[in-house]
C-alpha positions in Angstrom: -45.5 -37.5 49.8 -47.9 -38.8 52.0 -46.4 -36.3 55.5 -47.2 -33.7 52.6 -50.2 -34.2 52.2 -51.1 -34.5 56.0 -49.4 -31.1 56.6 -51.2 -29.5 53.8 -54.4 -30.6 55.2 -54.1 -29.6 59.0 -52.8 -26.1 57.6 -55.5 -26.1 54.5 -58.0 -27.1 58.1 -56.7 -23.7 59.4 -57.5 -21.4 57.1 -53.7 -21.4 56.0 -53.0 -20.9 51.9 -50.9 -24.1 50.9 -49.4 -25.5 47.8 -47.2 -28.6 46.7 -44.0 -27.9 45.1 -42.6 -30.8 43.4 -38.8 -31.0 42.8 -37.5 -32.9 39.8 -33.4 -33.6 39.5 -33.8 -32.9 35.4 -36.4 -32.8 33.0 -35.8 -36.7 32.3 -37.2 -37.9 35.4 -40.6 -38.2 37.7 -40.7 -35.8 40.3 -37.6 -36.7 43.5 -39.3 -34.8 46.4 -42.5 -32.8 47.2 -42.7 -30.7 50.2 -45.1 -27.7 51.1 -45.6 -24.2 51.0 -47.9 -22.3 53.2 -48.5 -18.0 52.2 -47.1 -15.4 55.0 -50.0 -13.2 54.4 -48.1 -10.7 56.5 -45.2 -10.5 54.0 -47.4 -11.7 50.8 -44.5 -14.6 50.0 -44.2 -18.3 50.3 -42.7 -20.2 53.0 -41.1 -23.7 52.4 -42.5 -26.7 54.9 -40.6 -29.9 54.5 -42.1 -32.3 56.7 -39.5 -34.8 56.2 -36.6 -32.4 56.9 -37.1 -32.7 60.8 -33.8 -32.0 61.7 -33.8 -29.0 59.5 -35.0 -25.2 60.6 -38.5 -23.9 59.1 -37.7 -22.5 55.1 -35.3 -25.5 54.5 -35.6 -26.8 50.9 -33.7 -29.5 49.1 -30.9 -28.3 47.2 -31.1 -29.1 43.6 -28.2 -30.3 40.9 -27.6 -28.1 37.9 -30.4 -28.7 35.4 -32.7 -29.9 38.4 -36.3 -27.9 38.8 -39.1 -27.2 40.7 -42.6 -26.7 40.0 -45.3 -25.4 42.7 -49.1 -26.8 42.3 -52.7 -25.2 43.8 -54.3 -27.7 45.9 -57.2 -25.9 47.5 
């Protein structure tokens, strides 16, 4: 959580739109994983920013297991 909320700030620090979206393997459990989204104002969608994914390309997310969810969250 915490390389979240450090990429969140420098983009929030740059004008950028960002959001947390927190993944949840079922609806029994805390959240599993939170990574960022940051708005392509261009294209008007969100892009996916997973900070701890290094070895994974830009729009990477998690996959989840059948019954697993995510929920995004306004920060700024």
């Amino acid at each position: 959580v915490s390389k979240s909320v450090l990429l969140a700030t420098l983009l929030a620090s740059m004008d950028y739109d960002v959001r947390f979206v927190a993944q949840y393997f079922n609806d029994e459990q805390m959240y599993s994983h939170v990574y960022v989204e940051t708005l392509d104002k261009g294209l008007q969608e969100w892009k996916p920013l997973d900070p701890v994914a290094s070895d994974k390309p830009i729009g990477w997310t998690q996959s989840l297991p059948d019954g697993g969810f995510e929920t995004p969250y306004d920060i700024f």
